[in-house]
C-alpha positions in Angstrom: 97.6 107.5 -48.5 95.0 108.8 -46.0 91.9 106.7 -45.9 89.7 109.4 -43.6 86.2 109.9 -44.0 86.3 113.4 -41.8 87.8 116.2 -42.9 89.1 117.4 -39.9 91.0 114.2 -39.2 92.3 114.5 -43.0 93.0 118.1 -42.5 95.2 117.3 -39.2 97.0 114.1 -40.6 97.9 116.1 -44.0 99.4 119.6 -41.8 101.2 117.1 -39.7 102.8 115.3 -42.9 103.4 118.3 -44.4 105.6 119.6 -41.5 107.8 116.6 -42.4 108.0 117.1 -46.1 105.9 114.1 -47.0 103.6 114.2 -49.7 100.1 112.6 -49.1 96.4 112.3 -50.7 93.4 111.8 -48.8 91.2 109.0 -50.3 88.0 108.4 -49.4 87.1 104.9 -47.5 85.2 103.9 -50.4 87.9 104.1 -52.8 90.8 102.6 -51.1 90.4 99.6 -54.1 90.8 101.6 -57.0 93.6 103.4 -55.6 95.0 99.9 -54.6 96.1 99.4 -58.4 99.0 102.2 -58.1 100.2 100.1 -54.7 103.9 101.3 -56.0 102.8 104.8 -55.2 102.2 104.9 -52.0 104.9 104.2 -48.8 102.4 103.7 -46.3 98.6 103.6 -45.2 97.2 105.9 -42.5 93.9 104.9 -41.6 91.2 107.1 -39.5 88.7 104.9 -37.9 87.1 102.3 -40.5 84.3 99.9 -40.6 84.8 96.2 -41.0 84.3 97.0 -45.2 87.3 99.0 -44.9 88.9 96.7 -43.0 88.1 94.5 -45.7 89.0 96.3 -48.5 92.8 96.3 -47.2 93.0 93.1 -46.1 92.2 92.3 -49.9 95.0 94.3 -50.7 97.3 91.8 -52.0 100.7 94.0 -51.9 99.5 96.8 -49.4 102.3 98.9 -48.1 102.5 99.5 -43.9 99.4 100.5 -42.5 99.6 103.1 -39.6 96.0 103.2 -37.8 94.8 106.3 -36.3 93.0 107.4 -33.5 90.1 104.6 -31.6 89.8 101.6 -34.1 88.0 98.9 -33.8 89.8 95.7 -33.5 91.3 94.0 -36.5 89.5 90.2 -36.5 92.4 87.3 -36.8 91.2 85.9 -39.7 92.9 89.7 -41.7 96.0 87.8 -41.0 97.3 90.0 -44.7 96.0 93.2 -42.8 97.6 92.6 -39.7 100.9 91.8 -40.8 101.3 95.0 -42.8 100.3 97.0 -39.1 103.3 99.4 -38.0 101.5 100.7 -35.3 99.1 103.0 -33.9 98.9 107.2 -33.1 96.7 108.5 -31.1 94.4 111.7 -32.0 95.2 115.0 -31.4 98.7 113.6 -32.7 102.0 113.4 -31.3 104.7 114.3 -32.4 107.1 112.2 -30.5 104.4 109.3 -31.1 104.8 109.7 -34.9 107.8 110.7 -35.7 109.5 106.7 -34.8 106.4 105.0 -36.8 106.8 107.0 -40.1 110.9 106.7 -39.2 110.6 102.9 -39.5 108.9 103.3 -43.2 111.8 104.2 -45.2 114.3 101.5 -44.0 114.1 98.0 -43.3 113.1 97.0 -39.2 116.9 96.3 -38.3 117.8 100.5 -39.4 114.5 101.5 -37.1 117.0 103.2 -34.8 118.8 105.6 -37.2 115.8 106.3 -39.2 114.1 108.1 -36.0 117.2 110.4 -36.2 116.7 110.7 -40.2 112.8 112.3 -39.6 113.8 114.8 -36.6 116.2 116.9 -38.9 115.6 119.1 -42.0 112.6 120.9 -39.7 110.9 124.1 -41.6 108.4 125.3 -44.1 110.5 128.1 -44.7 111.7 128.5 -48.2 115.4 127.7 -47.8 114.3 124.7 -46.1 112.2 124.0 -48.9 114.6 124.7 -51.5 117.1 122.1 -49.7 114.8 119.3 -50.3 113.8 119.9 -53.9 117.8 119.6 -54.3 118.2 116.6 -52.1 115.5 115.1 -54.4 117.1 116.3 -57.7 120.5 114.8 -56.9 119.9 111.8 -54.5 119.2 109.2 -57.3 121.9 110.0 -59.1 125.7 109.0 -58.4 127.2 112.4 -58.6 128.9 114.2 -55.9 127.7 116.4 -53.6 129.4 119.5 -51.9 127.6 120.8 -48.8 128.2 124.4 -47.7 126.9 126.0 -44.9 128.3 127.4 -41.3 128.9 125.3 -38.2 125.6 124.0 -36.6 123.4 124.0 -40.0 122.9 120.6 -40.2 125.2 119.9 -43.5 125.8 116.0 -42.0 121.9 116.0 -42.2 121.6 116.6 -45.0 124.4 114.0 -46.1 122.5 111.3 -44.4 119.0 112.7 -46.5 120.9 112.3 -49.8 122.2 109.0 -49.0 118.8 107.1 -47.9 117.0 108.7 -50.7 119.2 107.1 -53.2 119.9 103.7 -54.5 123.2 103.0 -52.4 120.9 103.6 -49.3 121.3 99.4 -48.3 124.8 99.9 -48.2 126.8 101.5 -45.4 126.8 105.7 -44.7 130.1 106.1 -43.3 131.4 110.0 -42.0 134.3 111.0 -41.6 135.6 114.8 -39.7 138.9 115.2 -41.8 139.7 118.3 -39.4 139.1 116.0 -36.6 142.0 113.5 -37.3 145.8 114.6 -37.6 147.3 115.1 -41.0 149.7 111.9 -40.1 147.2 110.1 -39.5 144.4 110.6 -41.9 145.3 108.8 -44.7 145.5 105.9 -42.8 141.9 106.6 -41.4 140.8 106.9 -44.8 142.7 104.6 -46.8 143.5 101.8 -44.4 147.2 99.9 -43.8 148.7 96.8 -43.6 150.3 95.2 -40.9 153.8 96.8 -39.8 153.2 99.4 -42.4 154.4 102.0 -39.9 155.3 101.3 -36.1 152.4 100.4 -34.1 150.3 98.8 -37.2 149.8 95.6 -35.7 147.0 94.3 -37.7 145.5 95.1 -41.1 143.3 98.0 -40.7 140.7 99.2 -43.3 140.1 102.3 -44.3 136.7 104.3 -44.4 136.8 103.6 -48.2 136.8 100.4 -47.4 134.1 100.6 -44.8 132.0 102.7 -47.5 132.5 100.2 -50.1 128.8 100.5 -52.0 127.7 103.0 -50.2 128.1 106.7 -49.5 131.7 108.3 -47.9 130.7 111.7 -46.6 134.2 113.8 -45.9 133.1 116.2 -43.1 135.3 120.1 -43.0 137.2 119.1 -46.3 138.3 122.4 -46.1 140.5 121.3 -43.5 142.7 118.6 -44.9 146.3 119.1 -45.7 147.7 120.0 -49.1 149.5 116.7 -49.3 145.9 114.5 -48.6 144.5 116.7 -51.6 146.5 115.3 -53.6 145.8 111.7 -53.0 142.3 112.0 -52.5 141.9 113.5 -56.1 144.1 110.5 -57.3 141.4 108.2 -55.6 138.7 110.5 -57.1 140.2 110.3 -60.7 140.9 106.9 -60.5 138.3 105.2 -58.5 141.1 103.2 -56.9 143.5 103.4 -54.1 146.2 101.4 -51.9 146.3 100.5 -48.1 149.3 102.2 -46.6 152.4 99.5 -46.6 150.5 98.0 -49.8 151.5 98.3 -53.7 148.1 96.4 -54.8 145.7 98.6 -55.9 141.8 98.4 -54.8 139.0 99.6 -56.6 136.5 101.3 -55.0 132.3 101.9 -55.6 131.6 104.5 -53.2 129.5 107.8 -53.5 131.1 110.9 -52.0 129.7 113.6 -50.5 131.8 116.6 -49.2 131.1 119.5 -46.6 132.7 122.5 -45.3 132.2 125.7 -43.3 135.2 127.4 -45.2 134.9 129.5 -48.4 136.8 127.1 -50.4 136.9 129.2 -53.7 138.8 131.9 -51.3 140.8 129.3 -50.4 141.6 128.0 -54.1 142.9 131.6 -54.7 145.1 131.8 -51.9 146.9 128.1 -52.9 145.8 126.2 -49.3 143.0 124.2 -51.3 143.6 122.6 -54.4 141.6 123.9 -57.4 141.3 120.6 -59.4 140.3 119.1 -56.4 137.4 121.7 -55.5 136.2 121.6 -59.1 136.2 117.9 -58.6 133.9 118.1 -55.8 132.2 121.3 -57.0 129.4 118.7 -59.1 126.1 119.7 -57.1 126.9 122.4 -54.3 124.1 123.0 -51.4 124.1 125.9 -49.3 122.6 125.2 -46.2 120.9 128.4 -45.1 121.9 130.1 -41.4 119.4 130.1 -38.6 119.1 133.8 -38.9 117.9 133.3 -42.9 115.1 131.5 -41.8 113.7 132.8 -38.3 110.0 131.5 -39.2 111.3 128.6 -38.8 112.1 128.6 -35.3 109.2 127.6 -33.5 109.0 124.4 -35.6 113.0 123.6 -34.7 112.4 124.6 -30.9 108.6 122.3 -31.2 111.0 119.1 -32.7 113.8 119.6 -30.3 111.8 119.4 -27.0 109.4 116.2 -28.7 113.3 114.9 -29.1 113.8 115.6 -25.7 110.8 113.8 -24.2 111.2 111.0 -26.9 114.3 109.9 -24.5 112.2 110.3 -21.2 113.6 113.2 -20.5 112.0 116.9 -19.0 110.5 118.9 -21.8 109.9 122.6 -21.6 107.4 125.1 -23.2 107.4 128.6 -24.7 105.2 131.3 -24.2 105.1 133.5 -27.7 107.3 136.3 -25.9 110.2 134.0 -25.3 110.0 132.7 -29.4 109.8 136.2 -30.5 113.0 137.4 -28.4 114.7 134.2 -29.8 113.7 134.6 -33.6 115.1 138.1 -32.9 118.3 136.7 -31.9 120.9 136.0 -34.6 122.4 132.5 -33.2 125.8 132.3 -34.5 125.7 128.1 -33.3 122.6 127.6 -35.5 120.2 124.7 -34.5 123.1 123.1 -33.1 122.9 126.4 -30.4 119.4 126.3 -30.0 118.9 122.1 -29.2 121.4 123.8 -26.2 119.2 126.5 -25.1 116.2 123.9 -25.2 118.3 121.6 -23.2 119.6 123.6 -21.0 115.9 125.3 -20.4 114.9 121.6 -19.9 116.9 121.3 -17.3 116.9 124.4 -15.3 112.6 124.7 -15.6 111.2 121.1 -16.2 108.0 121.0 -17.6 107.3 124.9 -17.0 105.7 127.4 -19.6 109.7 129.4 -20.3 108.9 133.3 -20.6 110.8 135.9 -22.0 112.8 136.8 -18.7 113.6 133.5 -17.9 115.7 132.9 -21.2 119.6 134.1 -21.3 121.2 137.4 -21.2 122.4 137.2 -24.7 118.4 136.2 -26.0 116.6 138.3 -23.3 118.3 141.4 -24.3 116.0 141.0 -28.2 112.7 140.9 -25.8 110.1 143.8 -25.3 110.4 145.5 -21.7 107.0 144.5 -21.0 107.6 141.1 -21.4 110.5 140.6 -19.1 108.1 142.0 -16.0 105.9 139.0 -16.6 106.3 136.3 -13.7 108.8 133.4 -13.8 108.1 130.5 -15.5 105.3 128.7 -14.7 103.9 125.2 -14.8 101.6 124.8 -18.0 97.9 124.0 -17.6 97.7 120.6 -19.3 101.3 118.6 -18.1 100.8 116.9 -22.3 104.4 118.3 -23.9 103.8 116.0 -26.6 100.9 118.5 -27.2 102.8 121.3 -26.3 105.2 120.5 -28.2 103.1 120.3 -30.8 101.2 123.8 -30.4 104.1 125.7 -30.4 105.1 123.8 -34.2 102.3 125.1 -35.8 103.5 128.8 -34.9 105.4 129.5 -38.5 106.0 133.4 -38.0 107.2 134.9 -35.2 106.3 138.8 -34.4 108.0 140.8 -31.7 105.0 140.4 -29.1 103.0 137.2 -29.7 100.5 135.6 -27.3 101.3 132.2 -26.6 99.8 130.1 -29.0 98.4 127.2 -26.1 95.7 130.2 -25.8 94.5 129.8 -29.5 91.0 127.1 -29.5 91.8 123.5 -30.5 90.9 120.3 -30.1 88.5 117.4 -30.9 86.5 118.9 -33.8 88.7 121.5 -34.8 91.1 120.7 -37.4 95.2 121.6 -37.6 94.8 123.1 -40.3 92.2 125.7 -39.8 94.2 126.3 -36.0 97.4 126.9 -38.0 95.8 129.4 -39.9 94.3 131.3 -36.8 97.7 131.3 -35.1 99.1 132.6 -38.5 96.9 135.5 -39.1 96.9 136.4 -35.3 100.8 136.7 -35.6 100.3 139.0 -38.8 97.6 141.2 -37.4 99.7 141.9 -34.5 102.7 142.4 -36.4 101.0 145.1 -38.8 100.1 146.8 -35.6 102.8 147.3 -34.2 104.6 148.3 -37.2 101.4 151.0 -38.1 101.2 149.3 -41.4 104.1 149.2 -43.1 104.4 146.2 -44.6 108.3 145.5 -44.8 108.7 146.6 -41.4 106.1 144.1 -40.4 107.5 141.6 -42.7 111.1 142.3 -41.0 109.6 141.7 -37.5 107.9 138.1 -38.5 111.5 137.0 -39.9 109.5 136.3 -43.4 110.2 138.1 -47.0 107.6 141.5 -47.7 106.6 139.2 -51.0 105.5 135.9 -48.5 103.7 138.6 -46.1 101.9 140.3 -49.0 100.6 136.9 -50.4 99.5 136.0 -47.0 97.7 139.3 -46.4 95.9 138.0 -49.7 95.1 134.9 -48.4 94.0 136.1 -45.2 91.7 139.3 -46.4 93.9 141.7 -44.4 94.1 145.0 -45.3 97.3 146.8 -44.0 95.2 150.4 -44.9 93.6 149.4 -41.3 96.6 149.3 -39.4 98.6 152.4 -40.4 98.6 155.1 -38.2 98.6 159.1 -38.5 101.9 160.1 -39.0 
């Protein structure tokens, strides 16, 4: 719930949610108790600046959820002892990103999982529609006990989205425990997953349990799956099929309650055909598949990624790093065979090599530079911003969603204090699409092409923006 009586400061909260995924209404200050009657609706408060009958009115609120105050506020009087117990904390106006990602972080798990839930809200980025498609699934199957086979290439973020499906279900008290079965050696894995008892095999010691075990209640997620031996196939179906298994040196059977979730950058149905994976096994894990879509399938998401990855950066007190609109466009234009996991590099490694500098188009690698105009790589070194904020800057170069193959940098569009998120997201956006149209002389696919975005999404957007592409097309 956002209790704003401006609607700039309703406009900016909602964009800001909406980058994370998180669903939100704006209620007016004058209605918080009405709304107060559907309390198990809402996960948290975020309060604009509020008289003392606001104040009031949530105070009264018997079973408020957290309350997250925003911007100046006027301090909460000691005898609100029910409103000041529900307080999470405070962001500051423009927002944050690395200021608001650990509050609303802390919402979805109890105070003593604070740490892994920060982790939890810096992943599944994008407003792309892959993105989006990945968490209407992750919302379809997360109640529900079934399990879950995550495809996708190396660097996608398929553990991710195993975490996402665990804390969104009901086993999400109980323990997430992962496990890499082509990072263990085929002697050794059952062990690892099973557990042993003592002298089961030379050098058991001591008892030892396994990750089902560990899991026990919670969720198992089998990392590469693809890569485990024939002979592990076969007991792991056993264990599936049975819901029980036995340490190694043991004959007593344990039951196990444990939800599994698979992933795997091989083709497995290839590998089914070809004998090296087990077919009842795949179609045992085959219940719910999610393809997690490459980097290259969703380039308009890139500025958001490389925007969360330096906040992540200066969230741990380390050097963050800027980009002017040349340098995203020659990396949206680059195919990134690592995915995101290639890209937190490059952000890293540009961290390190031009702290707190605006990073152009020349300064960015070989591989990368080689996708940018040769205009853009005579343009000076990289340069310390303006304003030192990269919390802000951070947050600028998020609300770029399409990239074109020469875009301004987006600190240059007009924000701030009076100016809402929303209505500067939508400059930057249309800005990016004229330009785009421009350079292609009209032609919509090709523009479409150049922004990373489907020629459907552009042509809505023209729509939505008024544009007509009749005024860009040149005599041929």
């Amino acid at each position: 719930m956002i209790v704003a009586g401006e609607d700039a400061a309703a406009d900016e909260l909602t964009a800001a949610l909406g980058f994370l995924g998180l669903r939100c209404e704006v209620v007016p200050p004058d209605s918080i108790a009405e709304h107060a009657a559907a309390a198990d609706s809402w996960s948290a408060v975020m309060l604009c600046p509020g008289d003392s009958a606001v104040l009031k009115a949530l105070d009264a609120w018997s079973d408020s959820p957290p309350i997250i105050l925003v911007g100046a506020q006027p301090a909460v009087p000691e005898r609100m002892k029910r409103l000041k117990s529900r307080l999470l904390g405070q962001v500051e106006r423009p927002l944050r990103h690395a200021q608001l990602v650990p509050l609303l972080g802390r919402l979805q798990q109890p105070a003593t999982e604070a740490d892994r839930d920060v982790e939890l809200f810096r992943s599944l980025v994008g407003q792309s529609e892959p993105v989006q498609n990945i968490r209407r699934m992750i919302q379809q199957v997360a109640p529900t006990d079934s399990t879950v086979l995550i495809l996708g290439e190396t660097g996608t973020g398929k553990e991710v989205v195993a975490r996402h499906i665990h804390y969104h279900s009901l086993r999400r008290a109980g323990p997430f425990v992962a496990v890499n079965c082509g990072a263990i050696p085929a002697d050794l894995l059952e062990s690892e997953l099973f557990g042993h008892e003592k002298g089961a095999f030379t050098g058991a010691l001591t008892a030892r349990k396994g990750r089902f075990e560990l899991a026990e209640n919670g969720t198992l997620f089998l990392d590469e799956i693809g890569d485990m031996s024939l002979q592990m196939q076969v007991k792991l179906l056993r264990v599936l099929q049975e819901r029980q298994f036995e340490r190694l040196g043991s004959g007593r059977p344990m039951p196990t309650n444990v939800r599994i979730v698979c992933a795997t950058h091989r083709n497995l149905e290839a590998m089914v055909e070809e004998g090296t994976f087990r077919g009842d096994l795949f179609y045992r894990i085959n219940v719910f598949p999610i393809q997690m879509p490459a980097l290259r399938d969703r380039r308009e998401d890139l500025p958001l990624l490389a925007a969360e990855l330096v906040a992540r950066l200066e969230a741990e007190g380390r050097r963050a790093v800027r980009f002017t609109g040349d340098a995203l466009a020659a990396m949206a234009r680059h195919d990134w065979p690592g995915n995101v996991r290639e890209l937190a590099n490059l952000v890293e490694r540009l961290a390190i090599l031009h702290p707190d500098a605006m990073v152009q188009a020349r300064d960015l690698p070989a591989t990368i530079r080689t996708h940018a105009r040769p205009e853009d790589l005579l343009a000076g070194p990289a340069s310390q911003p303006p304003q030192p904020d990269v919390e802000h800057a951070a947050h600028s170069a998020q609300a770029t969603q399409s990239v074109p193959p020469a875009a301004t940098p987006v600190e240059d569009a007009a924000f701030g204090p009076g100016r809402g998120l929303k209505d500067y997201l939508n400059d930057i956006e249309e800005q990016l699409i004229r330009k785009a149209l421009a350079e292609s002389g009209g032609i919509v696919a090709d523009a479409a092409k150049a922004l990373g975005m489907r020629r459907t999404t552009l042509v809505e957007k023209l729509r939505k923006f008024g544009i007509d592409r009749q005024g860009f097309a040149t005599d041929s």
